[in-house]
DSSP file (Angstrom, degrees, kcal/mol; ACC not computed):
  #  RESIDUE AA STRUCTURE BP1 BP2  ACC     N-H-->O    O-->H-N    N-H-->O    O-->H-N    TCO  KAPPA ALPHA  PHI   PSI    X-CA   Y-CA   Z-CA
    1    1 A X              0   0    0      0, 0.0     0, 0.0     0, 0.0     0, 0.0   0.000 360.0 360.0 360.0 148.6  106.8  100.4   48.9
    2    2 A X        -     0   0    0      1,-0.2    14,-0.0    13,-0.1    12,-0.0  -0.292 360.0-148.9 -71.5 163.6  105.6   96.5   50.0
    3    3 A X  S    S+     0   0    0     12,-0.0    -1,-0.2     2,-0.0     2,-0.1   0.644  76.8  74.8 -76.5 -36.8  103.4   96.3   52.3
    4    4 A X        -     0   0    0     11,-0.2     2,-0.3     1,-0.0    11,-0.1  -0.175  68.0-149.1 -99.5 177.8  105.0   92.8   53.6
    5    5 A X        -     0   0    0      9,-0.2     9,-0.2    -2,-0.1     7,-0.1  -0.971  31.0 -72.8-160.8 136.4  107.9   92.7   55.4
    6    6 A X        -     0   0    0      7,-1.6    14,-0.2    -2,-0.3     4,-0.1   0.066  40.3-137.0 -24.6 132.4  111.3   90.1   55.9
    7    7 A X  S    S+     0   0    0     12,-0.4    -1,-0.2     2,-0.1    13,-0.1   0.574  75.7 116.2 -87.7  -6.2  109.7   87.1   58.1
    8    8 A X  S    S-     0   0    0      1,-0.1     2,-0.6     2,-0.1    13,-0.0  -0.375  84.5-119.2 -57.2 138.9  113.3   87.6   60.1
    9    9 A X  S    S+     0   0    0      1,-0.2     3,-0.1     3,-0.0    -1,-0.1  -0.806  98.0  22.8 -89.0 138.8  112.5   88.7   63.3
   10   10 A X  S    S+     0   0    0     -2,-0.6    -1,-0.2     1,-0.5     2,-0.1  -0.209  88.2 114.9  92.0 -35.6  114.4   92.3   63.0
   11   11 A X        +     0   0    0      1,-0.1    -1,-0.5    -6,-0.0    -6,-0.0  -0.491  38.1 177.1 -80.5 148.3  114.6   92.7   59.9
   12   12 A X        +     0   0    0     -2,-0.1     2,-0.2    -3,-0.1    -1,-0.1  -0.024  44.6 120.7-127.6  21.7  112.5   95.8   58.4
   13   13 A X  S    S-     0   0    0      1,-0.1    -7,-1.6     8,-0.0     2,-0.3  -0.546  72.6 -94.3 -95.4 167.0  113.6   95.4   55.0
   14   14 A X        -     0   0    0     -9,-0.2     8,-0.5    -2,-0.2    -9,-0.2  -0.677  43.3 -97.9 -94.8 136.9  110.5   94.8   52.3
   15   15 A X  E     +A   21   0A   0     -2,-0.3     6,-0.2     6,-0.2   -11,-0.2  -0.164  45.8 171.2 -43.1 114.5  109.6   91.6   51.5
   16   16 A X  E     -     0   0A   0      4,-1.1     2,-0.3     1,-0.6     5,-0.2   0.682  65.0 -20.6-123.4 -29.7  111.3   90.3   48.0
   17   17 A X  E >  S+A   20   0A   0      3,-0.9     3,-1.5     0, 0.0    -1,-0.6  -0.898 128.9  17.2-167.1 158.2  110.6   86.6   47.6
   18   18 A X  T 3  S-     0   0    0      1,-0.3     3,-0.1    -2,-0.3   -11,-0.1   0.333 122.6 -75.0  53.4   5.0  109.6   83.8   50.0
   19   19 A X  T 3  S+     0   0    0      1,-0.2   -12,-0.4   -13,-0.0    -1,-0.3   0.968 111.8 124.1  55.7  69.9  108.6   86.6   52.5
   20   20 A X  E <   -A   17   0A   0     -3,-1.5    -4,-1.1   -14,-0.2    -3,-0.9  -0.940  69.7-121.2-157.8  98.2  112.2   86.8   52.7
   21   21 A X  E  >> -A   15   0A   0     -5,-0.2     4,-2.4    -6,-0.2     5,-0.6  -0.259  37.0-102.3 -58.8 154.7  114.1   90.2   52.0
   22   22 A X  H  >5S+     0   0    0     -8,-0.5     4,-1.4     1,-0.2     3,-0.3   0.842 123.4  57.3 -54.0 -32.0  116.8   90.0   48.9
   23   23 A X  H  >5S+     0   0    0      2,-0.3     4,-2.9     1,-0.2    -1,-0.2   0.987 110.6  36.5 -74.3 -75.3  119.5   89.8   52.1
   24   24 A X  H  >5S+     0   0    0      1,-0.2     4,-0.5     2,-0.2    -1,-0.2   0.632 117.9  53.6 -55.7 -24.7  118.2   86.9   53.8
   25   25 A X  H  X5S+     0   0    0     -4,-2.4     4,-1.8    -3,-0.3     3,-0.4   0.777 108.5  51.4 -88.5 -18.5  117.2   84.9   50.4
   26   26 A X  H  X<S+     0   0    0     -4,-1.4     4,-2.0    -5,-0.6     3,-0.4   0.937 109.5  44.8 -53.4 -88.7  120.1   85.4   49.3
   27   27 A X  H  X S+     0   0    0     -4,-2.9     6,-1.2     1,-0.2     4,-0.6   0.539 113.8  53.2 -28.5 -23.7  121.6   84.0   52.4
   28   28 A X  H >X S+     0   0    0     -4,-0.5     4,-1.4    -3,-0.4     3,-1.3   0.946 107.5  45.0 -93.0 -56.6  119.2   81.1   52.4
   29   29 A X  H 3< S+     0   0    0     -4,-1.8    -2,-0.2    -3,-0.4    -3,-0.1   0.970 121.3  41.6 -53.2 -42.5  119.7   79.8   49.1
   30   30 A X  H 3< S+     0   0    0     -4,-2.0    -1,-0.2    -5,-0.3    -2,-0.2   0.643 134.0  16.6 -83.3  -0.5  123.5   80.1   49.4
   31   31 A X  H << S-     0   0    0     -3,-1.3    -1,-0.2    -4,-0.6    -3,-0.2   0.285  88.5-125.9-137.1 -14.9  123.9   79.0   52.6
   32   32 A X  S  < S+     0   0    0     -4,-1.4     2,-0.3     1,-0.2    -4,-0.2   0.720  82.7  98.6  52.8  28.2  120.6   77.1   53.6
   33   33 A X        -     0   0    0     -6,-1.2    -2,-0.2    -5,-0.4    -1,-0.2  -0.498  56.8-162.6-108.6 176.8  120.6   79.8   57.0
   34   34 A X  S    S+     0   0    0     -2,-0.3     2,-0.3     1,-0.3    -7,-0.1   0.309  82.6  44.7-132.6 -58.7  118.8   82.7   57.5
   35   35 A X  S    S-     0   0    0      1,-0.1    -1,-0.3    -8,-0.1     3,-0.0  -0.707  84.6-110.7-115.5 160.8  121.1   83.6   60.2
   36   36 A X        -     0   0    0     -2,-0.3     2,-0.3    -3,-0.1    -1,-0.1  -0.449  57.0-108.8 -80.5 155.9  125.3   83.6   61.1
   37   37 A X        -     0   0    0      1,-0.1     2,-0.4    -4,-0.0    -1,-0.1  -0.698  44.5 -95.3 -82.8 150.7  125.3   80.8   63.7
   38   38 A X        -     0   0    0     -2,-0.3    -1,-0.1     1,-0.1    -3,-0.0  -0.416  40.5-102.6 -70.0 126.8  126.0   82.4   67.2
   39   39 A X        -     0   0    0     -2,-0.4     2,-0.9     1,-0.1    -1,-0.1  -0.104  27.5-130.2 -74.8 148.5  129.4   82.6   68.6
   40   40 A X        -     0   0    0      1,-0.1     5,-0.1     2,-0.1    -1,-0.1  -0.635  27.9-114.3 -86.6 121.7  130.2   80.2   71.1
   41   41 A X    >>  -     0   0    0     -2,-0.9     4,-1.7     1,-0.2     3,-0.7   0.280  23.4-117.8 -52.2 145.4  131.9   81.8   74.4
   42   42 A X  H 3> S+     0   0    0      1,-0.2     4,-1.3     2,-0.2    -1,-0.2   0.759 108.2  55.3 -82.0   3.1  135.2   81.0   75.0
   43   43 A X  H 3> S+     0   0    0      2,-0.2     4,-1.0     1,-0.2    -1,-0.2   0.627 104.8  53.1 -98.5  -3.7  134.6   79.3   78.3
   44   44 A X  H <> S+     0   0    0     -3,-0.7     4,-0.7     2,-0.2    -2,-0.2   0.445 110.2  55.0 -87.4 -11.2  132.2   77.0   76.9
   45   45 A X  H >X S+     0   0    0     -4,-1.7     3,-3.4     3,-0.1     4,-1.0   0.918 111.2  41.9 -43.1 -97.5  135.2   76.4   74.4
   46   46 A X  H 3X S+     0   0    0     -4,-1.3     4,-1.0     1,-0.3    -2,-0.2   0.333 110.6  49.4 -27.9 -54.3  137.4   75.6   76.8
   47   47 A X  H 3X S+     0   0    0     -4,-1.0     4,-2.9     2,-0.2    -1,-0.3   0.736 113.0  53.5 -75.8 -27.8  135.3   73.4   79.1
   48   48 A X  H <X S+     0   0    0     -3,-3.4     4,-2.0    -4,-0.7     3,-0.4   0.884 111.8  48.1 -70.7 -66.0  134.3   71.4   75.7
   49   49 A X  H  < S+     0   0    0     -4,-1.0    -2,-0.2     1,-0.2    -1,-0.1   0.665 106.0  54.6  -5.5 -59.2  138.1   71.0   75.0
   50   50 A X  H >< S+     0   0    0     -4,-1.0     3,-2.6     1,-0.2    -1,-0.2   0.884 108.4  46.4 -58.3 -60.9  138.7   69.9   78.1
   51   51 A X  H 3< S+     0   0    0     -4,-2.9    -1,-0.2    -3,-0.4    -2,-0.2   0.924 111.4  52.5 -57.0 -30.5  135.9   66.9   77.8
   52   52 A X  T 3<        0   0    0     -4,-2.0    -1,-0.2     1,-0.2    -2,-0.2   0.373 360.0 360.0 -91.2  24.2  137.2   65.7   74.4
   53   53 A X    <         0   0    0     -3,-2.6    -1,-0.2    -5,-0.3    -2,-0.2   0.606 360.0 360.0-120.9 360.0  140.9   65.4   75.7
């Protein structure tokens, strides 16, 4: 087993390229992320609506 380890902080999977686990290169070449963007709450929806009408 590697030694090295996914530079995502959480991740505990072993290190497969870029010091990047297969999950996360993946995701970075195909996506150019690392991570899902965080979802935005729906009353900070709401209040942006609100400004753009």
């Amino acid at each position: 087993m590697s030694d090295h380890y996914c530079h995502v902080i959480g991740c505990c999977k072993p290190a497969e390229s870029e010091g990047l686990c297969a999950s996360h290169f993946t995701r970075a070449l195909i996506y150019g992320q690392m991570r899902s963007a965080a979802p935005r709450p729906a009353v900070a929806h709401a209040v942006s609506m609100r400004a753009d009408a």
